[in-house]
Backbone atoms as SQL, in Angstrom:
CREATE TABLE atoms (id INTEGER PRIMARY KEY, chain TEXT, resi INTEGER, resn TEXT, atom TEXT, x REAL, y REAL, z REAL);
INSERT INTO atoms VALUES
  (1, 'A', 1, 'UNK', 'N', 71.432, 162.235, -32.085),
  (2, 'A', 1, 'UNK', 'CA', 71.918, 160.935, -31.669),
  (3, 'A', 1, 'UNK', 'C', 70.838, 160.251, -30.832),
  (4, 'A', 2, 'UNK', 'N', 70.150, 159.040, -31.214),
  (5, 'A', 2, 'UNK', 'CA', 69.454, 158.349, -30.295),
  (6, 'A', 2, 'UNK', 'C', 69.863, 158.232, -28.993),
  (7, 'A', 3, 'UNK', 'N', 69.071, 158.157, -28.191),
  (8, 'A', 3, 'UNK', 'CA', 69.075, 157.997, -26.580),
  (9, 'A', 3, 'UNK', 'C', 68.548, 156.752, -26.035),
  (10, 'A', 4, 'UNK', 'N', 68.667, 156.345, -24.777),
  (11, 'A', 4, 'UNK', 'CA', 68.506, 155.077, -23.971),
  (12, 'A', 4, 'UNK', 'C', 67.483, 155.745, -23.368),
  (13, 'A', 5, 'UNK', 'N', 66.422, 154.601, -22.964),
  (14, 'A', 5, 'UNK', 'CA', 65.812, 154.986, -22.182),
  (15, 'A', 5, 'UNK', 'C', 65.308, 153.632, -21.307),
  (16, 'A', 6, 'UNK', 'N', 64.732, 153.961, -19.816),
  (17, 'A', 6, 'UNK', 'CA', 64.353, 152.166, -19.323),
  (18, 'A', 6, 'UNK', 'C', 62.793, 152.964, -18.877),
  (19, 'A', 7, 'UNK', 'N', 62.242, 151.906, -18.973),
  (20, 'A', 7, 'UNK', 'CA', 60.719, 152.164, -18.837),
  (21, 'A', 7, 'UNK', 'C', 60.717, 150.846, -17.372),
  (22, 'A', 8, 'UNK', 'N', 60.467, 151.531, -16.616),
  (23, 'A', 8, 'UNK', 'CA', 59.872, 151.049, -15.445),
  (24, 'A', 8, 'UNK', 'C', 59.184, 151.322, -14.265),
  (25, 'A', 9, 'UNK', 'N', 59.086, 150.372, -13.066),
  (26, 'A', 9, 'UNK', 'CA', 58.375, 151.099, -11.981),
  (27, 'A', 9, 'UNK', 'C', 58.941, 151.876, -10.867),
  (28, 'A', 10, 'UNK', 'N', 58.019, 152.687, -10.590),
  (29, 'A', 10, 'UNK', 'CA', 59.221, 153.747, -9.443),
  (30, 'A', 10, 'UNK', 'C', 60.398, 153.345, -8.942),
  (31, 'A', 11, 'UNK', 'N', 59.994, 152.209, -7.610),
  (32, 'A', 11, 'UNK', 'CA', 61.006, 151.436, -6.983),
  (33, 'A', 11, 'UNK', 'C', 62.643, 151.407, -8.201),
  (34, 'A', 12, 'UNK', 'N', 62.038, 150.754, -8.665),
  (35, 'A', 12, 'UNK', 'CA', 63.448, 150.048, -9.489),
  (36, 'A', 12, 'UNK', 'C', 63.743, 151.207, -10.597),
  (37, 'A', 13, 'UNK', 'N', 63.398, 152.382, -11.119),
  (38, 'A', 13, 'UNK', 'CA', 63.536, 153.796, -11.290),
  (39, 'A', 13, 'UNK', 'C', 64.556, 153.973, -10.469),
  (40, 'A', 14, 'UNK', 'N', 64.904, 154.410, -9.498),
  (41, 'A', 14, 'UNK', 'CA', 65.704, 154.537, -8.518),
  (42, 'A', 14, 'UNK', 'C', 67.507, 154.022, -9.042),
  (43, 'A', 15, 'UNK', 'N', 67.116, 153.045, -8.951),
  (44, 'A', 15, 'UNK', 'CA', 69.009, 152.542, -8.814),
  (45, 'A', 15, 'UNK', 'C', 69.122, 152.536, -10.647),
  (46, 'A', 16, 'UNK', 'N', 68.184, 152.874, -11.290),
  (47, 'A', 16, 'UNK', 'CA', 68.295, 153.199, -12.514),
  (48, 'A', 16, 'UNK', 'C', 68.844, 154.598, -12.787),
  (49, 'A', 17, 'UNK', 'N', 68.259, 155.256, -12.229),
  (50, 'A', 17, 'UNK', 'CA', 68.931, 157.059, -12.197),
  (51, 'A', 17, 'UNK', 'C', 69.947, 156.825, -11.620),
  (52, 'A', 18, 'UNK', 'N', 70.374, 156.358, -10.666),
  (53, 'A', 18, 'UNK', 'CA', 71.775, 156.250, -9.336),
  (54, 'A', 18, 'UNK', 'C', 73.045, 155.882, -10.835),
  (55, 'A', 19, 'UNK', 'N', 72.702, 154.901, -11.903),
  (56, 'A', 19, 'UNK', 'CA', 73.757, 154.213, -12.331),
  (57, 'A', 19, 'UNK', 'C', 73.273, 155.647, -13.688),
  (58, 'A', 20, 'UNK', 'N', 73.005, 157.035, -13.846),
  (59, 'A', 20, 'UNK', 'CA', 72.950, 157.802, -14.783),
  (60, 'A', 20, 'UNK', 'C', 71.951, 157.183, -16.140),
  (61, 'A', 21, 'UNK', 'N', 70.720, 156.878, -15.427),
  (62, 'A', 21, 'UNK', 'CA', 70.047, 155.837, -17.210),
  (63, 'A', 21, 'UNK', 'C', 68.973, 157.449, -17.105),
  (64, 'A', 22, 'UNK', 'N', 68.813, 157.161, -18.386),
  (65, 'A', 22, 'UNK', 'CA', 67.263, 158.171, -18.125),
  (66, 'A', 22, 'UNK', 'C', 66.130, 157.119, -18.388),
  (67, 'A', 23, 'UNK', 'N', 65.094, 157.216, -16.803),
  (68, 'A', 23, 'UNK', 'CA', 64.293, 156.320, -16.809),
  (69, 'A', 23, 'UNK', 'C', 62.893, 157.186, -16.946),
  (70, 'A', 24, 'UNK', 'N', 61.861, 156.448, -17.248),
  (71, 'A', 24, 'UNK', 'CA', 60.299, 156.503, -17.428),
  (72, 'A', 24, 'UNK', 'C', 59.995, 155.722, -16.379),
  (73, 'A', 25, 'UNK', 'N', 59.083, 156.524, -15.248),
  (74, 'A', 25, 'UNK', 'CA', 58.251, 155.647, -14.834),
  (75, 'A', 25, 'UNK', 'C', 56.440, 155.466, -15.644),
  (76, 'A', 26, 'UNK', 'N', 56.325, 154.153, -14.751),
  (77, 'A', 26, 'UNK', 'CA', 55.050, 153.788, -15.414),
  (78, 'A', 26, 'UNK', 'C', 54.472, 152.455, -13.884),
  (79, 'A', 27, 'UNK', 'N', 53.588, 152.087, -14.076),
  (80, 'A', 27, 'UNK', 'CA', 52.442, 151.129, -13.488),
  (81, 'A', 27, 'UNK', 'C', 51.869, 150.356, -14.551),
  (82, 'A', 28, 'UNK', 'N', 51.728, 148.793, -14.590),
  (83, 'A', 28, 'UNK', 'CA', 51.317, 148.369, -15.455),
  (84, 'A', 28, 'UNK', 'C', 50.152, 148.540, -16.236),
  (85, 'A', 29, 'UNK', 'N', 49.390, 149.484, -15.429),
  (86, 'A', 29, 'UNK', 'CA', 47.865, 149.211, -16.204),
  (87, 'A', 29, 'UNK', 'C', 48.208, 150.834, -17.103),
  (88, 'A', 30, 'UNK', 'N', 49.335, 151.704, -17.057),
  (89, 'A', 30, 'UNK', 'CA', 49.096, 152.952, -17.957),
  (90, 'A', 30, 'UNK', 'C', 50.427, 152.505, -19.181),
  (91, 'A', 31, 'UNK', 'N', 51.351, 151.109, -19.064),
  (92, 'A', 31, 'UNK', 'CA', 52.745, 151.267, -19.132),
  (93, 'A', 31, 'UNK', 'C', 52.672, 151.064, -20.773),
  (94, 'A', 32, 'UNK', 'N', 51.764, 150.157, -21.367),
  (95, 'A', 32, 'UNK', 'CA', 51.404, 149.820, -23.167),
  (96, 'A', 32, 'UNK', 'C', 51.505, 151.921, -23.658),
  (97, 'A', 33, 'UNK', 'N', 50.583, 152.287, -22.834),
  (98, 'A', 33, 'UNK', 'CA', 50.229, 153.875, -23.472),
  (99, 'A', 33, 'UNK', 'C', 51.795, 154.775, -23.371),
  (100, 'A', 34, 'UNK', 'N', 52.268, 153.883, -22.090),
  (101, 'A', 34, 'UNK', 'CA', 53.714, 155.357, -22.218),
  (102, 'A', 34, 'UNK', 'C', 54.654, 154.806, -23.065),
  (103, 'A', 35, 'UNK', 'N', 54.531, 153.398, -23.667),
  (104, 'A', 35, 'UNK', 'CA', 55.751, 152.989, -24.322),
  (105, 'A', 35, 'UNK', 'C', 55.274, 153.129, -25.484),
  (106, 'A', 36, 'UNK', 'N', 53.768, 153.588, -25.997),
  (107, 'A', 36, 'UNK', 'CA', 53.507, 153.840, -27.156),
  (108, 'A', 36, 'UNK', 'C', 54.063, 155.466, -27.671),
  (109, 'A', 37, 'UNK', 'N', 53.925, 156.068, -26.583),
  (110, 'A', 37, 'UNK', 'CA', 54.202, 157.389, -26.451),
  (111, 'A', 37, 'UNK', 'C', 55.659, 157.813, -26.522),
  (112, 'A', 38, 'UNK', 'N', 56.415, 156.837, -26.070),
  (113, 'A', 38, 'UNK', 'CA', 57.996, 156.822, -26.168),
  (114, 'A', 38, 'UNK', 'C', 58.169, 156.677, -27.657),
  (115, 'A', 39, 'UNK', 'N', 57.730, 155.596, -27.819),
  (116, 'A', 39, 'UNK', 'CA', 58.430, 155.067, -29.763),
  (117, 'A', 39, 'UNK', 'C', 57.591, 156.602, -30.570),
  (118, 'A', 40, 'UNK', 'N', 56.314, 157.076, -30.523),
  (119, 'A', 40, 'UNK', 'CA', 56.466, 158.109, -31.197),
  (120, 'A', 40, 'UNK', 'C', 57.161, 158.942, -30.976),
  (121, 'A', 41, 'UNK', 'N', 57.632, 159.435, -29.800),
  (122, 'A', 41, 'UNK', 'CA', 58.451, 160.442, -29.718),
  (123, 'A', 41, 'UNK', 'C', 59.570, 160.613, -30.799),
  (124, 'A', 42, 'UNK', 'N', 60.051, 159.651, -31.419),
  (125, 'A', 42, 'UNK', 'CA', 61.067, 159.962, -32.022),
  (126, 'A', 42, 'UNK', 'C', 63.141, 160.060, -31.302),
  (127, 'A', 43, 'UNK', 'N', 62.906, 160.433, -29.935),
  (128, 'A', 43, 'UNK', 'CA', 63.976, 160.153, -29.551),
  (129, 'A', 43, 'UNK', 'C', 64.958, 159.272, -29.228),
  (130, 'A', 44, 'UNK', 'N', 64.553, 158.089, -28.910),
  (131, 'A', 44, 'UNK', 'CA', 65.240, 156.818, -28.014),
  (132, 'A', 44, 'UNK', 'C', 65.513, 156.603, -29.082),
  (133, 'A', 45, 'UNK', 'N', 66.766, 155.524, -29.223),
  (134, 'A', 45, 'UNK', 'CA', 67.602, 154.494, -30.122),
  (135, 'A', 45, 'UNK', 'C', 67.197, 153.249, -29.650),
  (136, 'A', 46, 'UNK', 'N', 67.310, 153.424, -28.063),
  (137, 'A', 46, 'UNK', 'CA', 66.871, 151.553, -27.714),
  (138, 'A', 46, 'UNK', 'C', 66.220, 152.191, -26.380),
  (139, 'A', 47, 'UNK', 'N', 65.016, 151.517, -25.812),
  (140, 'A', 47, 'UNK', 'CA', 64.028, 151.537, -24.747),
  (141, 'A', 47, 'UNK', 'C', 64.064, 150.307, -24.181),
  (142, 'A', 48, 'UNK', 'N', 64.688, 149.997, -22.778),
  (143, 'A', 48, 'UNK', 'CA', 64.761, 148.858, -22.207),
  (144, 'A', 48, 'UNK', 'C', 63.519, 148.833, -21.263),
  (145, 'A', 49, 'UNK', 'N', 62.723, 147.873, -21.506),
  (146, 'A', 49, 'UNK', 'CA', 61.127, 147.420, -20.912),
  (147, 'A', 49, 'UNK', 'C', 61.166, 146.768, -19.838),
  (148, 'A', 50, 'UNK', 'N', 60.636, 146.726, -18.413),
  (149, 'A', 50, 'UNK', 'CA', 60.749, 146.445, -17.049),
  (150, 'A', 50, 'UNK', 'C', 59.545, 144.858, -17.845),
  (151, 'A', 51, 'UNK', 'N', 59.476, 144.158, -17.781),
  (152, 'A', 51, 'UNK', 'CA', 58.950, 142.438, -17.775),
  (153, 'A', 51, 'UNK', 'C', 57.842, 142.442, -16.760),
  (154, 'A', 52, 'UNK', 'N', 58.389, 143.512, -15.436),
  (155, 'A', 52, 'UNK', 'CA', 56.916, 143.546, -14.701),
  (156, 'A', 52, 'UNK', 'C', 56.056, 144.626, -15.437),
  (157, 'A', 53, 'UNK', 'N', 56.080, 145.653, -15.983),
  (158, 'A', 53, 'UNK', 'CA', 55.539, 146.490, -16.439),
  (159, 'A', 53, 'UNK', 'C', 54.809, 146.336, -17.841),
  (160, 'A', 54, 'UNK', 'N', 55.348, 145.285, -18.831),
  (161, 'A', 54, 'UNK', 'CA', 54.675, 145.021, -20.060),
  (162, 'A', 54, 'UNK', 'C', 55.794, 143.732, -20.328),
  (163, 'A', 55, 'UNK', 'N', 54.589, 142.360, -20.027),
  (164, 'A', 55, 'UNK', 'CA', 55.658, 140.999, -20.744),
  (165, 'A', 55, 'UNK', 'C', 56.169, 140.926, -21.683),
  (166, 'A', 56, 'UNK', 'N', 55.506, 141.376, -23.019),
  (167, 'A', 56, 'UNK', 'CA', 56.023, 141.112, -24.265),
  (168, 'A', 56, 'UNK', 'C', 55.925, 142.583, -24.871),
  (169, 'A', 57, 'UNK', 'N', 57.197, 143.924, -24.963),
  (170, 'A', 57, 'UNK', 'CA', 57.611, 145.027, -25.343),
  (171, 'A', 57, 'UNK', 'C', 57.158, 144.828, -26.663),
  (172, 'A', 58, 'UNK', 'N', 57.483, 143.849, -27.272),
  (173, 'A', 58, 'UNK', 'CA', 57.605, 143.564, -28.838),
  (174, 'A', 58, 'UNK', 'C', 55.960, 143.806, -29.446),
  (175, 'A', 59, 'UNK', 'N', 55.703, 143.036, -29.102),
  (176, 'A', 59, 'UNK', 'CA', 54.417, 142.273, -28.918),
  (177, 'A', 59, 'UNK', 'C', 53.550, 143.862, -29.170),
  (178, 'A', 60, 'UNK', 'N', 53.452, 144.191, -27.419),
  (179, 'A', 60, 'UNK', 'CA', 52.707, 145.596, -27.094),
  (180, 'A', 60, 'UNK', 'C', 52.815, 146.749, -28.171),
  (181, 'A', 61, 'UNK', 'N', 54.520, 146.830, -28.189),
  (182, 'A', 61, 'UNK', 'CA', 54.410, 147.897, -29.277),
  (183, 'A', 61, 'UNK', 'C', 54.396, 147.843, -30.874),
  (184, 'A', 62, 'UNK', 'N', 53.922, 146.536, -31.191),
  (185, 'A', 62, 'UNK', 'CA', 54.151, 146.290, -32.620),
  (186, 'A', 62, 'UNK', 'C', 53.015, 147.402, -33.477),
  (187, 'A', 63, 'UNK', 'N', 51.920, 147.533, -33.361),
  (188, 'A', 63, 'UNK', 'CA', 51.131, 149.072, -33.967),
  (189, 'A', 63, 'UNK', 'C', 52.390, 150.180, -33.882),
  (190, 'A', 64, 'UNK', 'N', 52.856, 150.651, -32.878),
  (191, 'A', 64, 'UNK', 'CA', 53.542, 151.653, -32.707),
  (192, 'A', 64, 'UNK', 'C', 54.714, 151.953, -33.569),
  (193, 'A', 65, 'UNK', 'N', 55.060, 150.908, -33.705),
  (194, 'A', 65, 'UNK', 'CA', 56.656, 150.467, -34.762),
  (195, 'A', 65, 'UNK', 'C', 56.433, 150.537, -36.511),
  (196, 'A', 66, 'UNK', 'N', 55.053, 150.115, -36.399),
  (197, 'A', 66, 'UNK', 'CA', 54.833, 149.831, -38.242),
  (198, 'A', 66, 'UNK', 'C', 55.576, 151.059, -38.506),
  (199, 'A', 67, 'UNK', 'N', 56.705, 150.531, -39.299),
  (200, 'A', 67, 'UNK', 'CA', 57.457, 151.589, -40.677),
  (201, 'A', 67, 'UNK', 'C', 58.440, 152.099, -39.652),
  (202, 'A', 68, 'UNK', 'N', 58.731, 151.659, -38.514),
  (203, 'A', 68, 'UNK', 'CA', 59.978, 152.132, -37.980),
  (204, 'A', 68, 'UNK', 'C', 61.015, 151.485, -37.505),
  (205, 'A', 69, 'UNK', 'N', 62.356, 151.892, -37.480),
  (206, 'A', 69, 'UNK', 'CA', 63.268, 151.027, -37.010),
  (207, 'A', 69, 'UNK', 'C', 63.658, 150.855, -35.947),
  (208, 'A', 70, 'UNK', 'N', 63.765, 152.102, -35.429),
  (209, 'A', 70, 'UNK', 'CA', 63.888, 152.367, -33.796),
  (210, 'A', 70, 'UNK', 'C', 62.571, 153.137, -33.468),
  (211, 'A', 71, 'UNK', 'N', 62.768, 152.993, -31.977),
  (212, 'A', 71, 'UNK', 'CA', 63.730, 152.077, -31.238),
  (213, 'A', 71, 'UNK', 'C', 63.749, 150.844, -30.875),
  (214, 'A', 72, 'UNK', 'N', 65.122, 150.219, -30.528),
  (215, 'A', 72, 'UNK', 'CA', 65.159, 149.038, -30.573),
  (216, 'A', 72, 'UNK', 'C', 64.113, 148.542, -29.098),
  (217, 'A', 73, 'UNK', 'N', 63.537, 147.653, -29.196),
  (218, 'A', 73, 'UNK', 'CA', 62.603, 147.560, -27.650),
  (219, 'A', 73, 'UNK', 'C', 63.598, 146.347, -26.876),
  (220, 'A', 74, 'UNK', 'N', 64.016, 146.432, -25.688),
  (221, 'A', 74, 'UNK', 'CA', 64.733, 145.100, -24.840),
  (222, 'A', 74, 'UNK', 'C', 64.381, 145.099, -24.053),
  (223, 'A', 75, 'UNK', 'N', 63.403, 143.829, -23.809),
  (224, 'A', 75, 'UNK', 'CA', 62.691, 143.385, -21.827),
  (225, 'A', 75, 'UNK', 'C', 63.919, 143.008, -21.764),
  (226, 'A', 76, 'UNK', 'N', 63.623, 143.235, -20.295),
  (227, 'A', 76, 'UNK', 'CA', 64.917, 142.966, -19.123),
  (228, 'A', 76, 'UNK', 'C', 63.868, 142.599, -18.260),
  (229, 'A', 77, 'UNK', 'N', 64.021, 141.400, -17.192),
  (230, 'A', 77, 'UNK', 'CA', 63.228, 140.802, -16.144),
  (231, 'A', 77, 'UNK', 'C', 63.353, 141.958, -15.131),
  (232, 'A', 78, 'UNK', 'N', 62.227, 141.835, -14.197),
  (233, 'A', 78, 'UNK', 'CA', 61.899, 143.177, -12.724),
  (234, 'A', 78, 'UNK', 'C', 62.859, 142.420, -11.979),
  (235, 'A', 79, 'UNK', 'N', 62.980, 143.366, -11.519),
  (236, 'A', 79, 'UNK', 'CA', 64.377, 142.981, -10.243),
  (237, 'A', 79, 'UNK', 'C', 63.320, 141.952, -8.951),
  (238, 'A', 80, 'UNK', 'N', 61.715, 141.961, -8.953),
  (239, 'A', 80, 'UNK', 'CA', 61.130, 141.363, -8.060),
  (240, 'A', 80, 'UNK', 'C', 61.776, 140.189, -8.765),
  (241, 'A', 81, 'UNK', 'N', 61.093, 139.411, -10.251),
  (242, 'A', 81, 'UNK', 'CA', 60.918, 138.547, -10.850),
  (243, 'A', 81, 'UNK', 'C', 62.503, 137.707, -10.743),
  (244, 'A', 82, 'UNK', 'N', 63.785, 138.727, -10.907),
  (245, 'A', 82, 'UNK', 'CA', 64.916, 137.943, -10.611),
  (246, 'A', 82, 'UNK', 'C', 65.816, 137.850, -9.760),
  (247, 'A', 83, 'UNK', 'N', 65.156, 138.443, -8.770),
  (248, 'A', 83, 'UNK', 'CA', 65.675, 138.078, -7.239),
  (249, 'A', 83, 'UNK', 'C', 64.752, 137.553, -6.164),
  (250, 'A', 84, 'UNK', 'N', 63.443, 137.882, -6.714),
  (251, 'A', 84, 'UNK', 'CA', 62.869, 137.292, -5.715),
  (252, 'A', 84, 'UNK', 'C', 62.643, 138.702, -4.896),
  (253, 'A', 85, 'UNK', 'N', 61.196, 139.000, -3.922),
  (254, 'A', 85, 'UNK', 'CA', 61.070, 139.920, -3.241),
  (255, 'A', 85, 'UNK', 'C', 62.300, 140.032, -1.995),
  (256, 'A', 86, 'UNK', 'N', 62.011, 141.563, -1.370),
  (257, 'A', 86, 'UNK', 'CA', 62.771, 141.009, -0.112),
  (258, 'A', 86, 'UNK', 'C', 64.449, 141.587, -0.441),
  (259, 'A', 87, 'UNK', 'N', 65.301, 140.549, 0.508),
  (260, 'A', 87, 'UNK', 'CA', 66.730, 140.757, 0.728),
  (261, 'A', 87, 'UNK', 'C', 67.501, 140.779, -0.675),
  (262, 'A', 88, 'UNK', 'N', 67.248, 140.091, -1.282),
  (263, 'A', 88, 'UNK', 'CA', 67.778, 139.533, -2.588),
  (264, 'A', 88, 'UNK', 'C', 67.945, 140.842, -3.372),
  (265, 'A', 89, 'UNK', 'N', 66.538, 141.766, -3.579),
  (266, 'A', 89, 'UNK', 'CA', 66.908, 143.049, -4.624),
  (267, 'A', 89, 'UNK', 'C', 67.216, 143.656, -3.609),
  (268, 'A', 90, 'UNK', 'N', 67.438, 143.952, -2.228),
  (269, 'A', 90, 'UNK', 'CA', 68.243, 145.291, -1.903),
  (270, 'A', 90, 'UNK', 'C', 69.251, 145.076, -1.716),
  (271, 'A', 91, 'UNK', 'N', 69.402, 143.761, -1.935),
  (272, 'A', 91, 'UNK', 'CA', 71.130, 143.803, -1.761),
  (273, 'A', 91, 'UNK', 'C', 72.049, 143.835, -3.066),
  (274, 'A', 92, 'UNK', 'N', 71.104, 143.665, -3.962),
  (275, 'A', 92, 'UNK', 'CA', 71.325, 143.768, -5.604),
  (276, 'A', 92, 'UNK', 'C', 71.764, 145.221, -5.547),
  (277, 'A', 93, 'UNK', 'N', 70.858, 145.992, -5.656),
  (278, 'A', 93, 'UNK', 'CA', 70.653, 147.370, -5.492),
  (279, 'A', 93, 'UNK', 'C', 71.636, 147.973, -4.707),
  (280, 'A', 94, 'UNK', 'N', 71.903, 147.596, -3.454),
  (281, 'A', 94, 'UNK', 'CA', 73.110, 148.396, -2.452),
  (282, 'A', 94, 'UNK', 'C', 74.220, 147.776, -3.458),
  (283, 'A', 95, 'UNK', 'N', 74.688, 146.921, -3.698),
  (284, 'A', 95, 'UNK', 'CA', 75.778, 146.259, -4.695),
  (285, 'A', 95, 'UNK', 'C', 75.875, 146.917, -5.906),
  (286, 'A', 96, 'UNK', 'N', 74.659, 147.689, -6.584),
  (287, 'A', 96, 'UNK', 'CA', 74.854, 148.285, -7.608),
  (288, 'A', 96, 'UNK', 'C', 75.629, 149.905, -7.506),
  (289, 'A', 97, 'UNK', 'N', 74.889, 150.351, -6.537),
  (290, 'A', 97, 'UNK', 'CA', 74.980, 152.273, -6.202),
  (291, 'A', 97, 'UNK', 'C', 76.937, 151.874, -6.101),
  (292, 'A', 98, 'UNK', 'N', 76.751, 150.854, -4.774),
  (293, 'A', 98, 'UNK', 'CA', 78.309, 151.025, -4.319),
  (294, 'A', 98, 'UNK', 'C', 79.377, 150.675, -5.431),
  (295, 'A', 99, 'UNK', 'N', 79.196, 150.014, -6.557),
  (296, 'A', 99, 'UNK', 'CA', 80.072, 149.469, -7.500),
  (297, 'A', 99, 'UNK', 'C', 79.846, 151.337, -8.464),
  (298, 'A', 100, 'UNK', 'N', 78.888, 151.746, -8.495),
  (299, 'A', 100, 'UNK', 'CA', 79.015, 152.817, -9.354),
  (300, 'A', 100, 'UNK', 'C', 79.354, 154.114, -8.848),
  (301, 'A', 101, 'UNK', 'N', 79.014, 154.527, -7.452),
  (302, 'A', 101, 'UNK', 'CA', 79.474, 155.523, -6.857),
  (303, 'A', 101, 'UNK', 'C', 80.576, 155.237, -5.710),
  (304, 'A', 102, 'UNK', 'N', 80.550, 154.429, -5.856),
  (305, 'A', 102, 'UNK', 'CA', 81.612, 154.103, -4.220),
  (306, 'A', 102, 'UNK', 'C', 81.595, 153.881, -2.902),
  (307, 'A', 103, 'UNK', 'N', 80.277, 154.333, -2.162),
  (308, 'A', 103, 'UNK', 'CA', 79.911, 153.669, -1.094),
  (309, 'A', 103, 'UNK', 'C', 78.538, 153.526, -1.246),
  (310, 'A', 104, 'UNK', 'N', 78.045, 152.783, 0.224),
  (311, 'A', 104, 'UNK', 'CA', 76.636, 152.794, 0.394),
  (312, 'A', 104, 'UNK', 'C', 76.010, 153.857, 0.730),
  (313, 'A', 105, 'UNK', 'N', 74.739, 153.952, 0.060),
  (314, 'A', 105, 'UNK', 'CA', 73.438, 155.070, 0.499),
  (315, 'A', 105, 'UNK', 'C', 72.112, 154.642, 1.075),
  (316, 'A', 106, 'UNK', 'N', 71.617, 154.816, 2.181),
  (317, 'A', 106, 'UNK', 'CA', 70.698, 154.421, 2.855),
  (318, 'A', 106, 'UNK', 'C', 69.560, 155.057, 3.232),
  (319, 'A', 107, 'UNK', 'N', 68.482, 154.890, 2.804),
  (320, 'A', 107, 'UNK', 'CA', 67.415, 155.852, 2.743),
  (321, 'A', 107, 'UNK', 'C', 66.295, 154.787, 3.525),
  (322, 'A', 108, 'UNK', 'N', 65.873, 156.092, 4.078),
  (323, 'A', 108, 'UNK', 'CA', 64.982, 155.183, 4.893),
  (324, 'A', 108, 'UNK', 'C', 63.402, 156.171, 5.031);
């Protein structure tokens, strides 16, 4: 059975595992090579792409895809890019853990 996977950066890795995803980290300058490395793998069904990590998924992995169907590739915007640095994603983030586990977790 295909699998999910999110390809992103550490930080936002985080409340990605918290909500049960299986994530990839990556840094933009290695992130084209690990998402090339994902689609061969053969496992994923759909690989959701961090927007800070590689703009155009499609684009990047189109060599990688010739003759394949999956996985499906879906950018999703960085939590910087749609909240804005700062208050905006940790309060995204505390709003997320607590809607999925039930209270707040605070790490410092």
């Amino acid at each position: 059975m295909p699998k999910l996977l999110v390809l992103t950066d550490a930080e936002t890795a985080i409340g990605y595992r918290l909500a049960g995803v299986e994530v990839r980290e990556s840094v933009p300058s290695e992130a084209v090579h690990a998402l090339e490395e994902i689609i061969h793998s053969d496992e994923y069904g759909l690989v959701v792409v961090d927007e800070g990590l590689i703009h155009d998924p499609a684009k990047a992995g189109e060599r990688a895809m010739r003759g394949r169907d999956l996985p499906v590739l879906l950018s999703v915007p960085s939590l910087g890019a749609a909240f804005g640095e700062g208050d905006d994603a940790v309060t995204y983030m505390k709003d997320l853990v607590r809607s999925a586990i039930g209270f707040d977790i605070k790490l410092e």
